[in-house]
C-alpha positions in Angstrom: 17.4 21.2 1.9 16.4 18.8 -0.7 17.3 15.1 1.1 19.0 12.9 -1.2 16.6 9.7 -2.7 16.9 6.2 -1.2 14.3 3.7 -2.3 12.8 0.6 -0.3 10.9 -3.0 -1.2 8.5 -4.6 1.3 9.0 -8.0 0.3 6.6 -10.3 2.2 7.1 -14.0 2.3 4.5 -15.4 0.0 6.5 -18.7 -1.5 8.5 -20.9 -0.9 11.8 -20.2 1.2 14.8 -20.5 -1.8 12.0 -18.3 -4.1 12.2 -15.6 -1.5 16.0 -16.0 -0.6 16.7 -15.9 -4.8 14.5 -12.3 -4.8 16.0 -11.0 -1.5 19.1 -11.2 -3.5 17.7 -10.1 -6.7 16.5 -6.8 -4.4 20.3 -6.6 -3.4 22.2 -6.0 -6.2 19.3 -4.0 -7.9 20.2 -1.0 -6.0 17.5 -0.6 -3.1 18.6 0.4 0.1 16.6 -1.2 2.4 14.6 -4.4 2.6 11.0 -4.3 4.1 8.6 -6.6 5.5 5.2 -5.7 6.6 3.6 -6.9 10.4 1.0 -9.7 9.5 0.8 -12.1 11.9 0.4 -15.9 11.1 0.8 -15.1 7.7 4.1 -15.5 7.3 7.4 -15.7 10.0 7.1 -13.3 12.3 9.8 -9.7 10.7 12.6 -10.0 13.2 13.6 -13.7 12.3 12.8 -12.9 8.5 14.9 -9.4 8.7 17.8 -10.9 10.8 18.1 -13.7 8.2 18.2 -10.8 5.1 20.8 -8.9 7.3 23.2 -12.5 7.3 22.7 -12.6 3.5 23.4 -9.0 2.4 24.3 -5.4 2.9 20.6 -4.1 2.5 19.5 -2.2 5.8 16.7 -3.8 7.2 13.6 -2.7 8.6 9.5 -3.4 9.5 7.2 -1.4 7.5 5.1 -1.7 10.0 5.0 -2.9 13.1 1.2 -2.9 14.4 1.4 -1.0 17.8 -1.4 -3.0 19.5 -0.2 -6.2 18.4 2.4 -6.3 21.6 3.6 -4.4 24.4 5.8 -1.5 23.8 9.1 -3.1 26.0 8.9 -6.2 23.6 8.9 -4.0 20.1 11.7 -1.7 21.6 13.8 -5.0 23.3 13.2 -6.3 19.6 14.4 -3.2 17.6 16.8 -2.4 19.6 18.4 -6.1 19.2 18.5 -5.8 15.6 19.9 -2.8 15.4 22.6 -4.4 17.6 22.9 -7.6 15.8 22.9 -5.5 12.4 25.7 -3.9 13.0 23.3 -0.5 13.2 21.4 -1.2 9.7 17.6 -2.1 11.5 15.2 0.5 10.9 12.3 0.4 13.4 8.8 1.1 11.3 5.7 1.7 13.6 2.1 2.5 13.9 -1.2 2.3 15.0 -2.5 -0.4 13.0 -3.9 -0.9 9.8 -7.7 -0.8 9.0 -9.3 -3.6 10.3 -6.8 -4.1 13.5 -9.7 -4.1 15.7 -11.1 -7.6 14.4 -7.7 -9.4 14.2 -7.2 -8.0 17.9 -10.4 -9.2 19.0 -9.7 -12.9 16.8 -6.7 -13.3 18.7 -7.9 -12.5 22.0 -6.3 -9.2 22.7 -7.5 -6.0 24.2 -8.9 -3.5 21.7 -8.2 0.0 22.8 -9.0 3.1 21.6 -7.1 5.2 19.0 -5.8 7.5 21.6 -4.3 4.8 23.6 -2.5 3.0 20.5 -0.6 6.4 19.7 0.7 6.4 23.4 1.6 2.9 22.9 4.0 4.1 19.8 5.7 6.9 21.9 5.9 4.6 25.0 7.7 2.2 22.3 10.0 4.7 20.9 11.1 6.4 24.2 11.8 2.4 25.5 14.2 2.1 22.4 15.6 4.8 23.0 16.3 3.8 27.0 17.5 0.3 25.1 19.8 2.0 22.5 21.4 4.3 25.2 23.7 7.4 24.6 26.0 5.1 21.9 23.1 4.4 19.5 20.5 5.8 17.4 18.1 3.1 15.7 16.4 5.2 13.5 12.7 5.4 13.3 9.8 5.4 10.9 6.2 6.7 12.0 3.2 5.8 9.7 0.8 8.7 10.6 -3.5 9.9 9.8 -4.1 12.4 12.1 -2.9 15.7 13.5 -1.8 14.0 16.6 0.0 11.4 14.8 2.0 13.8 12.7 2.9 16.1 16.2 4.0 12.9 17.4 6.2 11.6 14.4 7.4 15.2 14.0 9.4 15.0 17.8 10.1 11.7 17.8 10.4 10.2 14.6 13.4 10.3 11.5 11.1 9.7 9.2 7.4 10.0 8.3 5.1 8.2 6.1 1.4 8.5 5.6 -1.4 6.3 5.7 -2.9 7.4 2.4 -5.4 5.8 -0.1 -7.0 7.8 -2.2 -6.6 11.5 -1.4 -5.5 14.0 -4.1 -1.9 15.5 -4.5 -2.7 18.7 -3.2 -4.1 17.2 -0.2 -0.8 15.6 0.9 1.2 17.9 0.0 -0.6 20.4 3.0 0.1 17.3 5.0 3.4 17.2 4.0 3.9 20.9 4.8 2.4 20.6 8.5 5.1 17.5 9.1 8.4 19.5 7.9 7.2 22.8 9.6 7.0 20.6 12.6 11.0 19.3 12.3 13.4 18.0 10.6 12.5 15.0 9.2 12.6 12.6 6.3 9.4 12.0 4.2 8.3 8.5 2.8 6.1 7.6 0.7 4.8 4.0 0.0 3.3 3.6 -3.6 1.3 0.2 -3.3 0.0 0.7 -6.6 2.1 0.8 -10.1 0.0 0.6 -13.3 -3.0 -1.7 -12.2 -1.0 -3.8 -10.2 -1.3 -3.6 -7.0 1.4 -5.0 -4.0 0.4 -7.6 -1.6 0.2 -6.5 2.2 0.7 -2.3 1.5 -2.8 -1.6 0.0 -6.6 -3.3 0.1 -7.1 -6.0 -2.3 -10.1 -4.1 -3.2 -7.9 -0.9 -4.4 -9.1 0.4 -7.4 -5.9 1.8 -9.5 -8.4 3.7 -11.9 -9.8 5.5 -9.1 -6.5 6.6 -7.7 -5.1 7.8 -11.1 -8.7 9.9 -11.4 -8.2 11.6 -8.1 -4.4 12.0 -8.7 -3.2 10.3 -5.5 0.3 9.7 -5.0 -0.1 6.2 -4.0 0.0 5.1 -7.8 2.8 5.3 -10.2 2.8 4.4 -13.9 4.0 1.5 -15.3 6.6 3.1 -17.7 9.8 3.4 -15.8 11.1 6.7 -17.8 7.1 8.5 -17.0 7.5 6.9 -12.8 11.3 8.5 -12.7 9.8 12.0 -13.8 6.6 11.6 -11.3 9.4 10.5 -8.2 11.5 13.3 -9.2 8.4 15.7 -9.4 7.4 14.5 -5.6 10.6 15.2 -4.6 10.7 18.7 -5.4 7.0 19.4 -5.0 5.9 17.7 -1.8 9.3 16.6 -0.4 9.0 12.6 -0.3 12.6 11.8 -0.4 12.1 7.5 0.6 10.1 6.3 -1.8 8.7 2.4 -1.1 7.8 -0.6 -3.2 6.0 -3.6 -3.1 8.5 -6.8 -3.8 6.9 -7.5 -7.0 7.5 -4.4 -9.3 11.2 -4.6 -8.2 13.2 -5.3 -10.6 11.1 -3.9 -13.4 12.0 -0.4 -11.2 15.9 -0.9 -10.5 16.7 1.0 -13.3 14.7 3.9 -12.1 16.3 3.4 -8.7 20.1 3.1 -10.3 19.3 6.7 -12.1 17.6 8.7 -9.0 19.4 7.0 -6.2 22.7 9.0 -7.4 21.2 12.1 -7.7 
């Protein structure tokens, strides 16, 4: 069954604090449904202050897109999540993985154990199956998984309510067999994160080496175009094609999107 759309920003602190406050409410009333921020420690506040403080000043569900498994133990993240989804009245959404490319030298510049792929994926269960001992039989934070491997996507498939993948540059029809593996697996919502729109691309969800030419050439669905009518025909086409239903933003292409967002999020 085709899952209806929903659409999220990540929306990293970059400026000043009444800049971002004026776009987290600029997000609000443009028709998103949930407000992200991304796991970059010392970079900006750390998410569950910034997301608690979005939750007091609108509706928006909430969530971390993602938290960096290694980053801190799995009892903390849970104890975290699970207190948001508390404080929130239920709108937190937990986002988790194993770290983005390049954990391995921030662990080691902050003095933290590097461990092995293996290990961080057993970190993310361990997390999820402590929020779920936190939440109890009365609640139900949901979960996001960003996934690479086979493993990973097993993984996300049991425990996870929705899946995103850690793409760059690989071609349409190669995530769309990934795609297929994940929703013959379970039940489970599909997001996609599209870093890229036009040759701009957002802060904190792609390389700032990422080449937008290079994606469009080897038709990866990380990039949209510019034009919003040509992006709402590409969303819709992923929809029905692939089966990405949560379709994420970077902070910065917005507004220029909230008209795509107010026609698809209906349908």
């Amino acid at each position: 069954m085709t899952r209806p759309f929903r659409f999220g920003v990540v929306a990293p602190l970059r400026t000043d604090l009444p800049t971002w406050r004026d776009r987290v409410h600029r997000i609000a009333d443009s028709g998103y449904s949930t407000f992200l921020v991304p796991d970059f420690p010392l970079t900006q506040p750390a998410p569950a202050p910034m997301l608690a403080a979005v939750a007091t000043m609108t509706d928006l569900r909430v969530g971390t897109w993602v938290y960096a498994s290694p980053l801190r133990p799995a009892w903390l993240t849970a104890w975290e999540s699970h207190s948001l989804s508390l404080l929130t009245d239920g709108r937190f959404e937990m986002g988790i993985g194993t770290g983005r490319p390049g954990i391995e030298d921030e662990l080691r510049d902050k003095g933290m154990p590097v461990v092995p792929p293996k290990e961080r994926l057993a970190q993310v269960r361990e997390t999820v199956e402590k929020l779920r001992g936190f939440d109890g039989p009365d609640r139900h934070t949901p979960v996001a998984i960003a996934v690479q491997g086979p493993k990973a996507r097993a993984l996300a498939a049991e425990v996870a309510d929705t899946v995103t993948f850690a793409l760059g540059a690989q071609p349409r029809a190669e995530v769309t067999r990934l795609a297929e593996d994940v929703r013959a697996r379970g039940d489970v919502e599909l997001a996609l994160a599209v870093p890229v729109i036009g040759d701009s691309v957002a802060p904190h969800m792609a390389p700032p080496d990422t080449d937008p030419a290079a994606l469009r050439a080897a038709d990866a669905v990380t990039v949209l175009p510019d034009d919003p009518a040509a992006a709402a025909e590409e969303i819709q086409r992923r929809r029905e094609e692939i089966g990405f239903s949560y379709f994420v933003f970077g902070a910065d292409f917005a507004e220029r999107f909230a008209p795509v967002v107010a026609e698809l999020a209906g349908r």
